[in-house]
N, C-alpha and C positions, 0 to 999 in steps of 0.2 A: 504494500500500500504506500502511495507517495503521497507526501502531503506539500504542498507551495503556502511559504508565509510572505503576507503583502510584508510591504515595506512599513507600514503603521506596528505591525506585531514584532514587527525587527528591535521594532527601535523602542518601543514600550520594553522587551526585553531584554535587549544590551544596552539600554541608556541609563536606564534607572540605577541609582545606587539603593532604593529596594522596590523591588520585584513589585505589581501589584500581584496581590493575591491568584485572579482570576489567569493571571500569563502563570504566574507559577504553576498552578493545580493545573493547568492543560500543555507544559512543557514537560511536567512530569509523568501526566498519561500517556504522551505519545512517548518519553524515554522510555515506557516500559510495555510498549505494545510491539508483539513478534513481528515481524516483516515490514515492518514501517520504517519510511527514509523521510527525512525531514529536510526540501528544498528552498531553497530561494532562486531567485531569477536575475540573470546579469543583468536586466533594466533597474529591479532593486540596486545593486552595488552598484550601477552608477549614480544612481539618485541622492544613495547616499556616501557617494565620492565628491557630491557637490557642496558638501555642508562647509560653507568658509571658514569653520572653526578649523584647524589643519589638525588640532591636537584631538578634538573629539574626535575628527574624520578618520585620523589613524586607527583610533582606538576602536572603532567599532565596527572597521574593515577587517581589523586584524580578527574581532569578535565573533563576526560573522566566517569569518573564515572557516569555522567547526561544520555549516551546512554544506552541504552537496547544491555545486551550482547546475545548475538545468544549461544542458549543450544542445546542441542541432533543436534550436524549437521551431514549430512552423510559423509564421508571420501569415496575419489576417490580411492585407494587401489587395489579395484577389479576392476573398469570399466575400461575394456580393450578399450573401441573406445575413451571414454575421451583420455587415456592416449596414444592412437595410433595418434591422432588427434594433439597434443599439442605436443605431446615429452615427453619426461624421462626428470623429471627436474635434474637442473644439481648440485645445492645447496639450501639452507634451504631458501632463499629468494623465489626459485620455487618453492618448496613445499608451503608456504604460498599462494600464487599468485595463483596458480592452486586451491588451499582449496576454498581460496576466488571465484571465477571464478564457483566452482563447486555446491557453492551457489548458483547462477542464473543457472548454468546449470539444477540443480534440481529444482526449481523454489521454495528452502528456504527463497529467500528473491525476489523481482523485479525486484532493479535495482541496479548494482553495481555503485558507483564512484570513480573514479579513474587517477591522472596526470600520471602513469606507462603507457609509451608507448609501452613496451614491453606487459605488460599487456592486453590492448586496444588491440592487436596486435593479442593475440592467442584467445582473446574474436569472434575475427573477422572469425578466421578459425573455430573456431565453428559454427559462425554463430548466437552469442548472440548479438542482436543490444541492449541491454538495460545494456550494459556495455562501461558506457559513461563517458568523461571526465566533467571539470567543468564546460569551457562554453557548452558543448551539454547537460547538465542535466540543464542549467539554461534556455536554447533554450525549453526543455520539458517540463519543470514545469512552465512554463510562463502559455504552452498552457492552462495550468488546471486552469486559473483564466480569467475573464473577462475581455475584454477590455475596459479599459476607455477612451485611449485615441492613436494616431499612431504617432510612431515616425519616423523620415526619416531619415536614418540613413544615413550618406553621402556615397558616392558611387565610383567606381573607376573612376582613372582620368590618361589622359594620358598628361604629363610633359615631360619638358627636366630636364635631370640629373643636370644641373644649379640651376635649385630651389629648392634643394631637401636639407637637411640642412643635415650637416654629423653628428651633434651633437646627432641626435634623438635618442634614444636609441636603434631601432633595425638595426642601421648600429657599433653597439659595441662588437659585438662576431664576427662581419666581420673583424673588425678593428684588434681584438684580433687572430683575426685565421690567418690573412693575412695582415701581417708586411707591402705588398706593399700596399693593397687597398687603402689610402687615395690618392697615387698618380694615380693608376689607375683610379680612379672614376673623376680625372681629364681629361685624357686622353678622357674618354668616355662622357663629360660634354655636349655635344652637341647631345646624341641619346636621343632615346623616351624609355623614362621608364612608365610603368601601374603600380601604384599604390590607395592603399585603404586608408584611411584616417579616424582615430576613429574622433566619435563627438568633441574629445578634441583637434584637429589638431595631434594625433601622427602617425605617418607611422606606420599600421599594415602589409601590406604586399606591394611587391616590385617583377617587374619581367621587366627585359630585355634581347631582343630579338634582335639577329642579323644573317643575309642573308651573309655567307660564300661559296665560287666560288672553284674548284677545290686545296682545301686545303689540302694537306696530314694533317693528324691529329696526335698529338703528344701522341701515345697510342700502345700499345703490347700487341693484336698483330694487325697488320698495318691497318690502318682505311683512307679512301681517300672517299668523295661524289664529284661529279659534282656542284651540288647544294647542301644545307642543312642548318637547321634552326639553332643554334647554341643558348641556352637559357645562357646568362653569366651569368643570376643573379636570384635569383628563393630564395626569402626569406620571409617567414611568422615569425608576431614576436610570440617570446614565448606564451604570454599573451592571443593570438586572437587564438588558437587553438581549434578547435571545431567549428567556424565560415564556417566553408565548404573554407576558403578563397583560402586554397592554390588548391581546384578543381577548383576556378574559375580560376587562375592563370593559372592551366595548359588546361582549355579550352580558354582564350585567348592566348596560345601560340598554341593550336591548330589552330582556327579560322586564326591565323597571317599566318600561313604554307599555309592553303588549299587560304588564300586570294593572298599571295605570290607564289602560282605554286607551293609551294615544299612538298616532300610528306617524307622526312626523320628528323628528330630533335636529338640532343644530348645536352647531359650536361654532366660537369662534376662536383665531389663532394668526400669529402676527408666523408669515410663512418665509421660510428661510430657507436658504440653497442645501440640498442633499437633507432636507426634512423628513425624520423620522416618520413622526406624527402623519404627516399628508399622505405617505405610499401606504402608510396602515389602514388609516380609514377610507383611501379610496378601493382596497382591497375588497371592504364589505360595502360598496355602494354611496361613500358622501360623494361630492361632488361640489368645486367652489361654485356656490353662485352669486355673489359681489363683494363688495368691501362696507366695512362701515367706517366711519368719521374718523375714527382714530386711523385708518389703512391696517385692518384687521383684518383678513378673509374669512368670510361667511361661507361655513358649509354646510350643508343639508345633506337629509339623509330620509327615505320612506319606508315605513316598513311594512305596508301592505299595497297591493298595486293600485296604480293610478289608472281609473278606467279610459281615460282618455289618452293615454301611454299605448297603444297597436303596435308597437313591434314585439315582433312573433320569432325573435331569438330568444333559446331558452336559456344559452349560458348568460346571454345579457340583461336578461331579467331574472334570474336563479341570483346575480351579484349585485342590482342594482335594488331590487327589493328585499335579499337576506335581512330577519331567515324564513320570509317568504318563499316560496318553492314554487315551481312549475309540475303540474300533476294532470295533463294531456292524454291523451289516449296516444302519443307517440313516444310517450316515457312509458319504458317498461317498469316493472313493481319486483323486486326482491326481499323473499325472507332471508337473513343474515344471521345463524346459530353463534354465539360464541359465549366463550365460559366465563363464568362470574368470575376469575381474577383477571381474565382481561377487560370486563366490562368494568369492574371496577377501578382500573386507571385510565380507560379511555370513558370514561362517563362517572366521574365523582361527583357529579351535582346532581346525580340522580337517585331519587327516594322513592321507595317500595310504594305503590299506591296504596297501602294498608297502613302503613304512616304518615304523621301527619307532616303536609309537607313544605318545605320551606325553599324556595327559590334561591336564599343566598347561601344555603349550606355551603360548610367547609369545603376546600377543594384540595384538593394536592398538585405541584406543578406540575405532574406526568398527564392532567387533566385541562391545564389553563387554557389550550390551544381550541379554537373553531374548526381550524382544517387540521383533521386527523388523517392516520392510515390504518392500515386494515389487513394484515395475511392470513393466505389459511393452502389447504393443498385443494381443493374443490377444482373440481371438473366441469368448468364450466365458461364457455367464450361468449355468453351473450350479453355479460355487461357491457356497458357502454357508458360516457361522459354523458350528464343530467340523470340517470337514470336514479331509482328509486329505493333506497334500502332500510327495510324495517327489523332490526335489530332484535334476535329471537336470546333472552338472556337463558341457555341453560341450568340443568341440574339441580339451584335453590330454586329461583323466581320461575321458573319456564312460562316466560312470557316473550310477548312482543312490549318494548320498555319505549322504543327511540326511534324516531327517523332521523335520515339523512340523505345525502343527495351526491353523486357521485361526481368529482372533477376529473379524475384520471384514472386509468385502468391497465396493469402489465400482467400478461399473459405469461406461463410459463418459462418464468423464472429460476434461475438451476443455481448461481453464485452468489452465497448469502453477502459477498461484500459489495456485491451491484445493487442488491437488494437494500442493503445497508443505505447506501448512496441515495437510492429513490427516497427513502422515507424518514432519512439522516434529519427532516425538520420537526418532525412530526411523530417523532417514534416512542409508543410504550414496551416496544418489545425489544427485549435484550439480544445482543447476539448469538448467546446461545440458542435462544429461542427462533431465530431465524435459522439457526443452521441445522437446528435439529426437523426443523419441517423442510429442507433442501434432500431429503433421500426422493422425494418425488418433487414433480412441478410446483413451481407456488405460485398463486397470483397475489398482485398487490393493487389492490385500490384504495387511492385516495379521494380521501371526499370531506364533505362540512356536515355538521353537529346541526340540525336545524330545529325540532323540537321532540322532549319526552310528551307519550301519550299523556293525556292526562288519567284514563286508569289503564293501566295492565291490559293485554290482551290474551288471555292465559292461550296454554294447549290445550285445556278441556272449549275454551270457545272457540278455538280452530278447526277442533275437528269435528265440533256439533255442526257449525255451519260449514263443513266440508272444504273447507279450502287445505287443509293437509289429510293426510290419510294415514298418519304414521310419524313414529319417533322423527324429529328434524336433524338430522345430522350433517346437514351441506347446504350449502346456498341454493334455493330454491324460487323459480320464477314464478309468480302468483299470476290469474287475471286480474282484470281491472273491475271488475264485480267484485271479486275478492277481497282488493283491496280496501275499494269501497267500503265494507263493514268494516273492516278494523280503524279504519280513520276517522268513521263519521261518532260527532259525539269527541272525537278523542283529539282532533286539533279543530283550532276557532277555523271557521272557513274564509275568515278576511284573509288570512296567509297564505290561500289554495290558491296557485294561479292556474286557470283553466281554458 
């Protein structure tokens, strides 16, 4: 396995006179994984042959000098879809970054690492998941070693803004961006804030939500809802990037909408080049639509469709309305078996319809993420991207618990580290667990978390109204009659797009 560290992870790790934590714990898991080479690229050493300091320069030439420098690479020059796909870079930092990027594109090296969020960014429209930052490369390299032991990592909690300490460190670029914040954070001292909480008591991430009544909205051009979800505060810290934190963030500000009646959301956000925040939530559907007074960008977000919306693509309204779904008679229906310790870190916010239930339950970060993945050995090539998958939880619950809705789908699958690769963002399953389902084909599909039923769809009501005939041991293709009864009653129908 080859790994390529940008020039950002270079320099975070031979500059520092101490390590951050997060370079340390993922310099050490790759020192200690079998067959792994750890690269850099001659466009990094020259990059950092340029630094006018001549005494650093030395010093962390000479440093680098420990990785294996990458020789004969191809240069992206001629591939027109690379370069159709990505853009025309705009300076020698692009052309680096695309070089870099066109190593995993070719598959010269596995996996890139990389804090460039811009980076990350065009990695994504191509479609390379193994171009990952440092916590997601520390999240995949875990998988590759044995569990000794499980940690429980504390989980979101919802507080009043009163006990919330302003000293923390990721209320300090608030502070700094927004001269008023400490007095507003007074004002709002009494709402509920969701927040995450590292093992060491620091606030990783941070999200408040407030219910707005016929507000004209301070924005150009002119914005007015009846109702609408209003997110004032939507803050992931630096450090925890890569945690999936800020999907959960914005699936509990979904969850908040569809539990409060409202089907519109906004935020606002002063937008900055290579912006985290913008590629995240244009992921699930915002979209700018103007600025307000201050040169803030107003974005919007729907969560059930717009009847006067007619276009009839379903990944484009599967994303633009999440976790609205498209459920046509051209999307096929899938039941999805899987065992309750998988269902339990791919679905922690999920509670037995026989208890009583609570939307913001505890989560574990192996759960924080909306777009999940999925293996298993089943025999089966009829899935397809949008299609339809109803989550059959085995052995305790034997029920149907969860939909979702399929983005990607790889057919027979033989190399658990290709396989690693595909789901490297998104993964609850460990390497072992990948390699021990490689003695046959595996498929992997990825797909988004859309909603639990509201009750249980047991196996005794499956097989009363006939849509199974027997134990469920594989992925199985339902009709749309079928499906029909298990859905109706069990999700709102504002979110059914038809």
């Amino acid at each position: 396995m080859r790994i390529l560290l940008d020039t950002n992870i270079l320099i975070l790790r031979e500059n520092y006179h101490v390590i951050p934590d997060n370079v340390a714990k993922l310099m050490s898991l790759l020192n200690g994984l079998e067959n792994c080479s750890v690269h850099v690229h001659p466009l990094s050493v020259a990059e950092i042959k340029k630094d006018g300091n001549k005494e650093r320069q030395e010093i962390n030439v000479k440093k680098i000098s420990s990785y294996a420098i990458i020789e004969d690479f191809p240069t992206y020059d001629n591939d027109i879809n690379f370069i159709k796909t990505i853009g025309t870079p705009q300076n020698t930092n692009d052309i680096v970054d695309n070089q870099l990027l066109y190593c995993v594109y070719r598959n010269i090296v596995d996996y890139l690492i990389t804090e460039d969020q811009a980076l990350l960014n065009k990695a994504d429209l191509l479609g390379l998941e193994t171009v990952i930052s440092i916590n997601e490369a520390i999240a995949t390299f875990e998988q590759f070693y044995p569990r000794t032991d499980i940690a429980l990592i504390q989980s979101f909690v919802k507080d009043k803004a009163y006990n919330f300490d302003l000293n923390d460190d990721i209320f300090d670029s608030l502070k700094a961006e927004y001269e008023e914040f400490p007095s507003w954070w007074k004002k709002v001292a009494n709402r509920d804030v969701y927040a995450y909480k590292s093992d060491e008591g620091k606030i990783n991430a941070l999200l408040i939500p407030k219910i707005e009544t016929n507000e004209v909205i301070d924005c150009i051009p002119t914005l007015k809802f009846e109702r609408v979800l209003k997110v004032c505060l939507f803050k992931v810290a630096s450090n925890a990037r890569g945690l999936k934190l800020g999907e959960r963030l914005l699936k509990i500000a979904f969850d908040y909408a569809i539990l409060n009646n409202i089907e519109d959301i906004y935020l606002t956000h002063f937008c900055q080049e290579k912006d985290y925040l913008i590629y995240l939530i244009e992921k699930f559907g915002f979209y700018k639509y103007g600025e307000n007074s201050r040169g803030e960008g107003i974005f919007i977000k729907r969560v059930a469709k717009n009847n006067r919306d007619d276009n009839s693509d379903i990944t484009y309204l599967n994303k633009k309305y999440y976790p609205s779904f498209c459920s046509n008679l051209t999307v096929s229906k899938h039941i999805v078996p899987i065992q309750p310790a998988f269902h339990k870190k791919l679905f922690p916010d999920y509670v037995p319809t026989t208890q009583q239930m609570s939307i913001f339950r505890d989560t574990s970060s192996e759960g924080n993420s909306i777009k999940k993945a999925y293996i298993c050995n089943a025999n089966t090539t009829k899935i397809k991207p949008n299609d339809i998958l109803l989550f059959y939880r085995t052995h305790d619950i034997r029920s149907i618990t969860t939909l979702g809705t399929v983005e990607s789908v790889y057919y027979k699958q033989k190399d658990p580290n290709e396989i690693m690769k595909l789901i490297a963002k998104r993964t609850v399953f460990t390497f072992e667990d990948i390699s021990n389902l490689c003695s046959s084909d595996v498929l992997v599909i990825l797909f988004n978390q859309n909603f639990h039923l509201k009750n249980d769809f047991s196996y005794d009501e499956l097989c009363k109204n006939q849509i199974v005939g027997g134990p469920i041991q594989t992925i199985t293709e339902i009709k749309n009659e079928d499906y029909e009864k298990i859905i109706t009653g069990n999700i709102d129908e504002r979110f059914i797009i038809n």
